[in-house]
N, C-alpha and C positions, 0 to 999 in steps of 0.2 A: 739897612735896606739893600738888596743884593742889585749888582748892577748889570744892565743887556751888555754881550760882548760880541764879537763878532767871531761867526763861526767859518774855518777855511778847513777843507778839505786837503788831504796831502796831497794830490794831484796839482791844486793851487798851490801851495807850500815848495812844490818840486821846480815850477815854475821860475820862484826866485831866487838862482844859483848864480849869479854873477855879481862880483865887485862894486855894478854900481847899483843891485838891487836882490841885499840878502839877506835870507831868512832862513831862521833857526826853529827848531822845534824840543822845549825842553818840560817834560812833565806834562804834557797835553797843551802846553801853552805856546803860542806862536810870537817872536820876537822878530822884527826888522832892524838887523844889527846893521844896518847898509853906512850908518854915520858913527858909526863904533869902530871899524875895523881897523881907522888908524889908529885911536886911541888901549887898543886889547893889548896887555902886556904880554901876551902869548904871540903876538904878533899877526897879521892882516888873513895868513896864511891857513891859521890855527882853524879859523872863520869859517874863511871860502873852501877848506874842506868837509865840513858840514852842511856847508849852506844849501837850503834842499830840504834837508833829513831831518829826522829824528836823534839831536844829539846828545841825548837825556846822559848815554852811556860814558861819551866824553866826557861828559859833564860833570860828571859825578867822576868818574875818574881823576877828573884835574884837580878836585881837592877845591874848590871855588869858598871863597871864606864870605860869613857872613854879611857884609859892605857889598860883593860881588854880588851875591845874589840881589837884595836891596836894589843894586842899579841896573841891574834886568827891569826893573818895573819900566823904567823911562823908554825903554824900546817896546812894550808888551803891544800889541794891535788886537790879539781876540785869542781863541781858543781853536784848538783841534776839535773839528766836527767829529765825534765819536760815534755816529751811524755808519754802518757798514756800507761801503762803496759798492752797491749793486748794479751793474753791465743791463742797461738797457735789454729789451726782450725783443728778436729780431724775427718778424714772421714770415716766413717764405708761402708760397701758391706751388704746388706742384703741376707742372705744365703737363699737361693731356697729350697720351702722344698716338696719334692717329694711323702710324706705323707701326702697330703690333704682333701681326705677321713675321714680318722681316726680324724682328727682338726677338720671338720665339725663336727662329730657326738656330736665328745668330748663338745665342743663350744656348740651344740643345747641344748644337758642334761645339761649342767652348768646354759646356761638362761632360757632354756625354764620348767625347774623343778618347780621353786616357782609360776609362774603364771599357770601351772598344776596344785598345790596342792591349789590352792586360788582356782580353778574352781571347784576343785573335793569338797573340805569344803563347797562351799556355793550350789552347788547340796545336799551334804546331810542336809543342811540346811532347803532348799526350801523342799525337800520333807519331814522333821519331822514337818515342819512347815503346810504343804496341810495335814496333818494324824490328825493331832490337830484340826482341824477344823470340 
């Protein structure tokens, strides 16, 4: 019979980064190594720079022997929430702006200035250039 686990999001996971409250994330599984860290042959160190994360990768790197994994059980607390962390949807009201006069003028002077001063340049262009002739 399969058992309920408790499910933590890595946000929550990221949370527990310190010595006197830290957690590890290996394989989707979430461990509270916090009363491990003296006892880890790799030393306290090894820990607290995972602690946080996702250390599947060290994990596996360090060669962990079969006894090792085994005594991960004693720390296990729940599972990686494997639904995608979706950002709230934030709705803005666009405010009414009762001064739209002034925005048009404002707006035309801002684009319409450089393609006036490109027409006014090459007017005085055209005509030093008909004087030369």
């Amino acid at each position: 019979m399969p058992t309920l686990t408790k499910l933590y999001s890595m946000v929550e996971v990221a949370c527990h980064n310190t010595p006197d409250d830290c957690w590890v994330v290996v394989d989707g599984k979430v461990y509270d190594v916090t009363k491990y860290l003296d006892d880890h042959p790799g030393g306290a160190d090894v820990l607290l720079e995972v602690s946080g994360k996702d250390a599947k990768e060290e994990f596996d790197d360090a060669g962990h022997s079969k006894s090792a994994k085994e005594l991960m059980q004693d720390y296990f607390i729940g599972e990686l929430d494997p639904t995608p962390n979706i950002p709230e949807m934030e709705v803005f009201r666009k405010e009414q702006d009762g001064n739209f006069t002034s925005n048009l003028v404002a707006n035309a002077v801002q684009y319409w200035s450089i393609p006036a001063v490109v027409v006014g340049i090459s007017v005085v262009i055209a005509v030093l250039y008909v004087r030369r002739k």
